[in-house]
C-alpha positions as CSV (number, residue, x, y, z in Angstrom):
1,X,0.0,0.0,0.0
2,X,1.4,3.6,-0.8
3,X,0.1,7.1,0.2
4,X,1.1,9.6,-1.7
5,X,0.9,13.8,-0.3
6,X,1.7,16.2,-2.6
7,X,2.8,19.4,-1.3
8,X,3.5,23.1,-1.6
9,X,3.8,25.6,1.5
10,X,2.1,23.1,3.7
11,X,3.5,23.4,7.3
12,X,0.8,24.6,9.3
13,X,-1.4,21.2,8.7
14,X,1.1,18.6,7.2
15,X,2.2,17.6,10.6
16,X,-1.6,16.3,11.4
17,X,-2.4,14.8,7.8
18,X,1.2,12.7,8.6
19,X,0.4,11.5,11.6
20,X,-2.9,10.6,11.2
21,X,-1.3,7.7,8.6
22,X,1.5,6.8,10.6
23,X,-1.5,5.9,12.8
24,X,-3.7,4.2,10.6
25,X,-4.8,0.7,11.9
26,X,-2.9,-1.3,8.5
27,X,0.4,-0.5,8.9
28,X,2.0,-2.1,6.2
29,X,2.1,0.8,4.5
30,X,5.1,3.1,2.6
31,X,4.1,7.2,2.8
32,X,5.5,9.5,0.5
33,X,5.7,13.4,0.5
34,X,6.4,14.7,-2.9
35,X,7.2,18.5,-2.5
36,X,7.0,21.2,-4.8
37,X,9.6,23.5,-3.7
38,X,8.0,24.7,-0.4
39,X,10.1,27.7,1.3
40,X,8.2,27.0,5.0
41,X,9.7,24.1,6.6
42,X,7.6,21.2,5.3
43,X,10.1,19.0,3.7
44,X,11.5,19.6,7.7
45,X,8.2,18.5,9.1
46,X,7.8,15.5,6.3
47,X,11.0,14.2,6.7
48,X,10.2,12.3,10.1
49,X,7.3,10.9,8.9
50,X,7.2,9.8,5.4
51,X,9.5,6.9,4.2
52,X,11.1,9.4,1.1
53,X,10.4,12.9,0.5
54,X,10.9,13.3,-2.7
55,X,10.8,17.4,-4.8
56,X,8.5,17.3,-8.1
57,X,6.7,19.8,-9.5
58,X,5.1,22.1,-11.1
59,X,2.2,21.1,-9.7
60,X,-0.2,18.4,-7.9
61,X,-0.8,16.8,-10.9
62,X,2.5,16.0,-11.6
63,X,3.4,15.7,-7.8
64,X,0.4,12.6,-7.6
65,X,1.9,10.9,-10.9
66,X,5.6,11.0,-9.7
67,X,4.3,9.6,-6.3
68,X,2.6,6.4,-7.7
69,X,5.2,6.2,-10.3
70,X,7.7,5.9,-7.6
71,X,5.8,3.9,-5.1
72,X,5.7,-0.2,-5.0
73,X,2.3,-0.5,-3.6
74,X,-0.7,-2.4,-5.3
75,X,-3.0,-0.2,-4.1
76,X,-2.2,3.7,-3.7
77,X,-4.4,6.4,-1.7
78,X,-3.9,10.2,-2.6
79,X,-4.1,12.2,0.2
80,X,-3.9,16.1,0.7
81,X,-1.9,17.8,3.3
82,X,-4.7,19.4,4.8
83,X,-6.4,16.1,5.6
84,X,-6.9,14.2,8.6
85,X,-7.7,10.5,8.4
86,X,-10.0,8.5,10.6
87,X,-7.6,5.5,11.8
88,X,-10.2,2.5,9.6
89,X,-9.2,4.3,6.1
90,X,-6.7,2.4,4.7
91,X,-7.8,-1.1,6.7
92,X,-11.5,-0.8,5.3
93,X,-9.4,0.0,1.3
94,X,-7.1,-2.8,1.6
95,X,-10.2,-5.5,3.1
96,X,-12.3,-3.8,-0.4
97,X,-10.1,-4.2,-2.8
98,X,-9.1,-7.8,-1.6
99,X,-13.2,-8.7,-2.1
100,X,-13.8,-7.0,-5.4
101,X,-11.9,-8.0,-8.1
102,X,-13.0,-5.1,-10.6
103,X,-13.3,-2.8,-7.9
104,X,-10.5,0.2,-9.7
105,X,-11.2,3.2,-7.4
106,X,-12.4,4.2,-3.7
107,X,-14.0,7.0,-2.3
108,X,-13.1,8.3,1.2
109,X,-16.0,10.3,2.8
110,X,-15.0,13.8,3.1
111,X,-16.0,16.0,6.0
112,X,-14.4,19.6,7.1
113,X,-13.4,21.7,10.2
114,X,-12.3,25.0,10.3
115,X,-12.3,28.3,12.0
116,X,-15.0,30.9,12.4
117,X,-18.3,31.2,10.6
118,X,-18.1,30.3,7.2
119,X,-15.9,27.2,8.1
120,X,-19.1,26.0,9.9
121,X,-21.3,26.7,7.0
122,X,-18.4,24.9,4.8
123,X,-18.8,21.9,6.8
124,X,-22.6,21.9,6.5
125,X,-22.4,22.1,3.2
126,X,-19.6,18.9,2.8
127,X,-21.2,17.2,5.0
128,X,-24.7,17.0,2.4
129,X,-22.2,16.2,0.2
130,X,-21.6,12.4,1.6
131,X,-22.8,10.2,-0.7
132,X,-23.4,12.7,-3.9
133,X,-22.1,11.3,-7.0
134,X,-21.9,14.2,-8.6
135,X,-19.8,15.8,-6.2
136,X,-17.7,13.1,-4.7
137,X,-14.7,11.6,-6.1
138,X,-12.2,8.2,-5.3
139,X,-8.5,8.9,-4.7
140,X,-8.0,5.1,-3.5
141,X,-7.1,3.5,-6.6
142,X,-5.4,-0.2,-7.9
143,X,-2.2,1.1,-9.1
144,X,-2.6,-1.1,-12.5
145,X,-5.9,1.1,-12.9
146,X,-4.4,4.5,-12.7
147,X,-1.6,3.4,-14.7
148,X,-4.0,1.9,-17.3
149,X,-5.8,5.1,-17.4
150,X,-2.3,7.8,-17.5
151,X,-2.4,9.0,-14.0
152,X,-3.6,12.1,-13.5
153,X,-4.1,14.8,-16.2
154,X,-1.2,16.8,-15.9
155,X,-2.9,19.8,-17.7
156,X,-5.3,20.3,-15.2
157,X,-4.1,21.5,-11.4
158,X,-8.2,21.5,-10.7
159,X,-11.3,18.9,-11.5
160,X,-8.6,16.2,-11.6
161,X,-9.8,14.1,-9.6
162,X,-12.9,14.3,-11.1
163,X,-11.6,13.8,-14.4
164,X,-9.0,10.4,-12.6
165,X,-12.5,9.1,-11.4
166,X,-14.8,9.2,-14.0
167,X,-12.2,8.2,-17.2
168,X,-11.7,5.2,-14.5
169,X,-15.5,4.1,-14.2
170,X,-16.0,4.9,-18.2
171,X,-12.9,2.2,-18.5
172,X,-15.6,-0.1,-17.3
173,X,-14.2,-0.3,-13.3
174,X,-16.3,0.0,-10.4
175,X,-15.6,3.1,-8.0
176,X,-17.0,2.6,-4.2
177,X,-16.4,3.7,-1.3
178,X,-15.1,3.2,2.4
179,X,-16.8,3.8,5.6
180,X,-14.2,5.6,7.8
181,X,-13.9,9.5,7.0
182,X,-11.2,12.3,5.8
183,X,-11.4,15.7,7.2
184,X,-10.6,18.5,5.4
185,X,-9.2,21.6,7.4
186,X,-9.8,24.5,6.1
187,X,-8.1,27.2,8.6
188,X,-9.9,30.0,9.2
189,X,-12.1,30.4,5.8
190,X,-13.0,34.2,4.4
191,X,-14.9,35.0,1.6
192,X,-11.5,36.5,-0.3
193,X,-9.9,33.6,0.6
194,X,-12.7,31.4,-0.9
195,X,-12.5,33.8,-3.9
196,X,-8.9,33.3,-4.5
197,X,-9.3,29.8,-4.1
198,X,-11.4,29.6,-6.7
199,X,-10.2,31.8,-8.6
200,X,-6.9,30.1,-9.0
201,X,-8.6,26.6,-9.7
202,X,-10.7,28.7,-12.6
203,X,-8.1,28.9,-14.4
204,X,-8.2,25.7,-15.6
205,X,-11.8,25.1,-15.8
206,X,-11.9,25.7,-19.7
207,X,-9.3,22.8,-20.6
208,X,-11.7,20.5,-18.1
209,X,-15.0,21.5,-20.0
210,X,-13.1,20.6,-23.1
211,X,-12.7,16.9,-22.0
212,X,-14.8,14.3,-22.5
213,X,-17.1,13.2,-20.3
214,X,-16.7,16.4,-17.8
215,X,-19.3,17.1,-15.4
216,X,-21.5,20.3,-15.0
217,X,-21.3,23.2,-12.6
218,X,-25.1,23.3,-11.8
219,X,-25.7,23.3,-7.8
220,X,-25.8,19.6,-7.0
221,X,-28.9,18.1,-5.3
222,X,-27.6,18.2,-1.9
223,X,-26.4,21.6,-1.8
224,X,-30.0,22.6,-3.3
225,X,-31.6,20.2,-0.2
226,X,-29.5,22.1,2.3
227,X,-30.6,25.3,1.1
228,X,-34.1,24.5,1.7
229,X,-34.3,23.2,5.2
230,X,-31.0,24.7,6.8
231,X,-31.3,27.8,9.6
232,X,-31.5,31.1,7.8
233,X,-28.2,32.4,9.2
234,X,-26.3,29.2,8.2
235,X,-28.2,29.7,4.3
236,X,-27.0,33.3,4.5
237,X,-23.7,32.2,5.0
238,X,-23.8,29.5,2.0
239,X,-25.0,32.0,0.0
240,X,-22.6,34.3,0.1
241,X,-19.8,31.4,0.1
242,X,-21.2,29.7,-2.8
243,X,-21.0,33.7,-4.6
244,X,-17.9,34.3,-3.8
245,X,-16.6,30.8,-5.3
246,X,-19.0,31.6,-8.6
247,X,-17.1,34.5,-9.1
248,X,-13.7,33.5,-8.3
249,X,-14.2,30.3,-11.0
250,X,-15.3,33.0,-13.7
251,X,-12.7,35.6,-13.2
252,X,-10.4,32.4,-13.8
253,X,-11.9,30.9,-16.2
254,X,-11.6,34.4,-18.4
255,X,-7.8,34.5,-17.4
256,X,-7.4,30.7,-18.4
257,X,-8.8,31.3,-21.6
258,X,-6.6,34.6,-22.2
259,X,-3.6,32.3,-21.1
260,X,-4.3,30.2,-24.2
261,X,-4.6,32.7,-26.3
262,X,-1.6,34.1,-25.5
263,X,-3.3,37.5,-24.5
């Protein structure tokens, strides 16, 4: 089993992603950090932790591919270094993939944490995501599977797990899920900061419309649920999120589309 982190700037939450796999019930398991350059101590922090740290870039992509490449396991988990895992992840994975011969990918239930308001209404709104196809996406995988399907599309730093899940299940492999839960932290959220965000990941939202197969941007069923029956202030507060992320993807997407161009 491998677990690959990418990373970039990470030192405020690598520390806890880490050791929440160095605590994980299966333990026969090899962790790699693959850094992109970071100037704040994290290849410092990793270097405890993970079996090799190794430095690939440009960006997560890329990091992700170099990781599996690199790693010997049959089975390899992606995992962000602003996750938390419960202890049962990679134990319920291995048990799955051992039952389920054309079983190619995994999804890990994703919850969040945070700081302040609009981290609260953040984790309202992942948590109506549990369960949503059209939100969710696996980032267990059978090695064999991601390197049937190319990894990872480098071209894209956003939507790429989307794209790794769902070029997987349209190569005819089953995609479930485990039980046991990630957690993402997301500091202290702001509206800028959820703008920027977004706005960064906009960027490459017109080379993923131009694949095959990519999924739409209307607001998925849950979220639409949630803004129905949640408290007024809590709606308020999606609202406003939710804007801010619109916009931040649009002002993106027009500068990833002038990129192109050359303009």
């Amino acid at each position: 089993m491998t677990v690959v982190v990418p990373t970039r700037d990470a030192a405020r939450t690598l520390a806890a992603c880490l050791t929440s796999i160095r605590a994980q019930t299966y333990t026969d398991l090899e962790l790699l950090v693959v850094d992109n350059d970071s100037a704040d101590g994290t290849r410092d922090i990793a270097a405890p932790l993970a079996d090799r740290v190794l430095v690939h870039g440009p960006e997560r992509s890329a990091q992700r591919n170099q990781g599996w490449r690199m790693g010997s396991g049959d089975i390899v988990a992606f995992i962000d270094a602003d996750m938390v895992l419960d202890r049962e992840v990679i134990a319920e994975a291995v048990t799955a993939f051992g039952c389920d011969p054309r079983l190619g990918g995994l999804v890990i239930p994703e919850l969040s944490f945070g700081e302040g308001f609009l981290a609260g209404c953040r984790a309202a709104e992942k948590s109506s995501y549990l369960g949503d196809e059209e939100v969710e996406a696996a980032r267990i995988f059978r090695r064999e599977v991601v390197r049937q399907a190319g990894g990872y599309a480098e071209e894209l730093t956003a939507f790429e797990d989307w794209d790794l899940n769902d070029r997987v299940a349209a190569a005819g492999h089953t995609i479930g899920r485990v039980a046991a839960q990630v957690r993402h932290d997301e500091g202290r959220l702001t509206l800028r900061s959820a703008f920027r965000k977004r706005r960064y990941y906009g960027r490459w939202l017109p080379v993923y419309r131009a694949r095959p197969g990519a999924r739409s941007f209307g607001r998925p069923r849950s979220v639409r649920q949630l803004l129905r029956h949640g408290s007024p202030p809590m709606i308020a507060g999606l609202i406003a999120l939710k804007g801010a992320e619109a916009a931040g993807l649009a002002v993106g997407a027009i500068e990833g589309k002038r990129r192109s161009r050359g303009t």
